[in-house]
N, C-alpha and C positions, 0 to 999 in steps of 0.2 A: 268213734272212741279210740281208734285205736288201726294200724296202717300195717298194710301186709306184704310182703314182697315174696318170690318166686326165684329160686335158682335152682334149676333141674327140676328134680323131685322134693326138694327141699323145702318146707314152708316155714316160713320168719312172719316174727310180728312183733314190730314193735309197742311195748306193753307199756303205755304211757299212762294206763290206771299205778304201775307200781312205781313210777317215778311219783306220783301223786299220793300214795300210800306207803311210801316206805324213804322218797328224798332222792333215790339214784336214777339212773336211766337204766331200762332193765328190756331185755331181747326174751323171747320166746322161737325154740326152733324145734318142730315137727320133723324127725325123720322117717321115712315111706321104707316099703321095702324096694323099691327102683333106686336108692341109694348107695353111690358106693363108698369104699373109704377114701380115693382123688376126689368124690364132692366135699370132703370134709375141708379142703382148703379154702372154700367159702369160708366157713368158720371164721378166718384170721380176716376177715372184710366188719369185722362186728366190733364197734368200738364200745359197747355201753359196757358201763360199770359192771352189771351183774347179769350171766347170761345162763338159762335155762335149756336144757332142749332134751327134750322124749325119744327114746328108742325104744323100737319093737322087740321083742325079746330074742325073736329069733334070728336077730343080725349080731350073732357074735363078732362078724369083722370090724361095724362100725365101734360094738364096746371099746375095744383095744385101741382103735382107730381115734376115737374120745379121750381115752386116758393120752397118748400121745402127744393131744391136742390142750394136757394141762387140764380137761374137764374130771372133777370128781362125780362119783357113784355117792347119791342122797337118801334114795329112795324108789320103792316101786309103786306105780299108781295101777291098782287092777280096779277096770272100768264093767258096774253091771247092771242088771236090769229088771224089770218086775214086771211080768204080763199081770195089769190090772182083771184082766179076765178070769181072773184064776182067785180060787177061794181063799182069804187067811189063811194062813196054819193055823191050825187049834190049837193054841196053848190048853198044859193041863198045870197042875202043882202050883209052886214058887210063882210062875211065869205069868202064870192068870191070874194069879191074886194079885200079883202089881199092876196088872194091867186094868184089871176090873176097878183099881182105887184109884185109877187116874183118870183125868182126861184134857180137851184142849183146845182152845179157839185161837180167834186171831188178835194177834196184839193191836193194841191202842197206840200213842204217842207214849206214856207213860209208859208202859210195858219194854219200846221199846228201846226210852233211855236206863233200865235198869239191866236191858241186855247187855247194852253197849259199858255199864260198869262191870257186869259181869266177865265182860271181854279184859277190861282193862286188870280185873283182880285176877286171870290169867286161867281160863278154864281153856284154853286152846295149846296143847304145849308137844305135841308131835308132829305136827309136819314140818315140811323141811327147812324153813326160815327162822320157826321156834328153835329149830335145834341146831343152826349152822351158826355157828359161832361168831362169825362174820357180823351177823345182825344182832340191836339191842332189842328187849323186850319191849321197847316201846315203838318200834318199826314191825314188829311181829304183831302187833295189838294193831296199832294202823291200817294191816294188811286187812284183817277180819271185820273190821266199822267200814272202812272202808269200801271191802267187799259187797256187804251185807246193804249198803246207803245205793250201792251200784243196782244190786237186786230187787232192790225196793222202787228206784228208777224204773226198770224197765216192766214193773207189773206184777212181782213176787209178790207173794201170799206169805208173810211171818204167823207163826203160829207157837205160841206160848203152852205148857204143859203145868198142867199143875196137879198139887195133891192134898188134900185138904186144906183147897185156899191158900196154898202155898207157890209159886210157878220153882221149879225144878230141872226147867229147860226150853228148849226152842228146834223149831225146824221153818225150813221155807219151802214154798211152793210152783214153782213156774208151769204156766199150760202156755202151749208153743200155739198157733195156728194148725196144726196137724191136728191136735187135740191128742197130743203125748206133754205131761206133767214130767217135768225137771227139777230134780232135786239138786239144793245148791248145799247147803251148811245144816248143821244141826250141835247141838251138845249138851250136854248135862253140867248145870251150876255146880259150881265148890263145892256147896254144903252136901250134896244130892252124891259127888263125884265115889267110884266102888263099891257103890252101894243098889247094883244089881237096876237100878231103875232105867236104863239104856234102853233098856228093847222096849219099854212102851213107846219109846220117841221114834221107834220105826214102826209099831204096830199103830201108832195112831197117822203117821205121816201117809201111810198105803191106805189106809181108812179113809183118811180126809182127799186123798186122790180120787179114791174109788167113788166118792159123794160129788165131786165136780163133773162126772161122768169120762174121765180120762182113761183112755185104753191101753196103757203101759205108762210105767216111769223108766228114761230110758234119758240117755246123752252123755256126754262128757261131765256134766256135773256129777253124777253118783258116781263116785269116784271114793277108793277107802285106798286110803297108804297102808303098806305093810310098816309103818311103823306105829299104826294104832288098830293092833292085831282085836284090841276087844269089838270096836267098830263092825271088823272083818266079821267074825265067829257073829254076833249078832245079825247081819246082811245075811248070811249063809242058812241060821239057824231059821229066820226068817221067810227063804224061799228065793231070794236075790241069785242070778243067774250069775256067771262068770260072762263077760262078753272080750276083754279083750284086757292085756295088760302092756304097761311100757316102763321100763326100766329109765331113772329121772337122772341125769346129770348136772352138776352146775360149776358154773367160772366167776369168779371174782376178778374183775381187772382196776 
């Protein structure tokens, strides 16, 4: 699906799912902390239209070393985790009464082309495509169908939420071979959108883990941007570990 190359400590991938979902040719670059700011000159070997690449937080040399290099500062991706092993939190109040009036299976064919309108009447609008100006709202919609048709490919579990016979949102599922469950997407419908209903979508997501018999949710998917802070405060409020974060940059050429 998709081709990796190696310079130093440096990991590249060319992301030809986003050429496929969004029209351009688009790079993925991983920087390690064996990085220094002379490997940044790789960098200028990268001809795709739109390039991405992750820093560790604590390589302040490369941040600067980045901005130099023409890349803007988008976003932080903090990456976390869930020991399945570990009990709910018990909701008490507000928190349990939303949770107790919902619940969620797995979608059908139906279910989930009313997602994918859902997507397209725009319940996805923080992370960093949505908001870079560079791209239209219908390349930022592409990325998420897109996304979500890839997950369903390789084995993901979609699972619809609903409330009195109403569905309200969505989450998916991955269990690796290890027997570790990867979360890939989730979100709350327009109608549903500030209105406190979010944390049943993590309370049933850990739920519906814990019943496959999966002993963490853990990878690179659980991933919340700081720029969809309510996301964050729900993962935390929930029991979601801190495991690692990287500060996101990108280049338009």
């Amino acid at each position: 699906m998709f081709a990796k190359r190696k310079w130093n400590c440096m990991k590249i991938v060319d992301a030809v799912w986003e050429e496929r979902n969004m029209g351009i040719s688009s790079t993925e670059v991983i920087l390690e902390s064996g990085d220094t700011v002379a490997d940044l000159k790789q960098l200028n070997k990268i001809s795709s239209n739109y390039q991405v690449v992750r820093c560790p937080i604590t390589k302040t040399d490369l941040m600067f070393g980045l901005e130099k290099h023409e890349f803007k500062f988008i976003e932080a991706m903090i990456y976390l985790h869930y020991d399945l092993r570990n009990p709910i939190i018990e909701l008490k109040g507000p928190a349990q009464r939303i949770v107790e009036s919902t619940s969620c299976s797995l979608m059908d064919e139906t279910d989930i082309e009313e997602l994918f309108s859902q997507i397209r009447a725009g319940i996805f609008k923080n992370d960093r495509v949505s908001l870079d100006l560079e791209f239209t709202n219908e390349q930022a919609t592409n990325r998420y169908i897109g996304w979500i048709k890839d997950e369903i490919t390789r084995g993901a579990f979609v699972y619809k939420c609903f409330i009195s016979n109403e569905n309200y949102g969505f989450f998916t599922l991955f269990r690796d071979d290890d027997n570790f469950v990867h979360f890939a997407l989730n979100g709350v419908y327009k109608e549903y959108e500030n209105s406190g209903i979010g944390l049943s979508l993590f309370f049933h997501m850990i739920n519906e883990a814990k019943k496959i018999g999966c002993k963490a949710l853990k990878g690179n998917g659980i991933a919340i941007s700081t720029n969809n802070i309510n996301s964050l405060k729900i993962c935390i409020s929930m029991g979601f570990c801190i495991k690692n974060i990287m500060y996101i940059y990108i280049k338009h050429s």
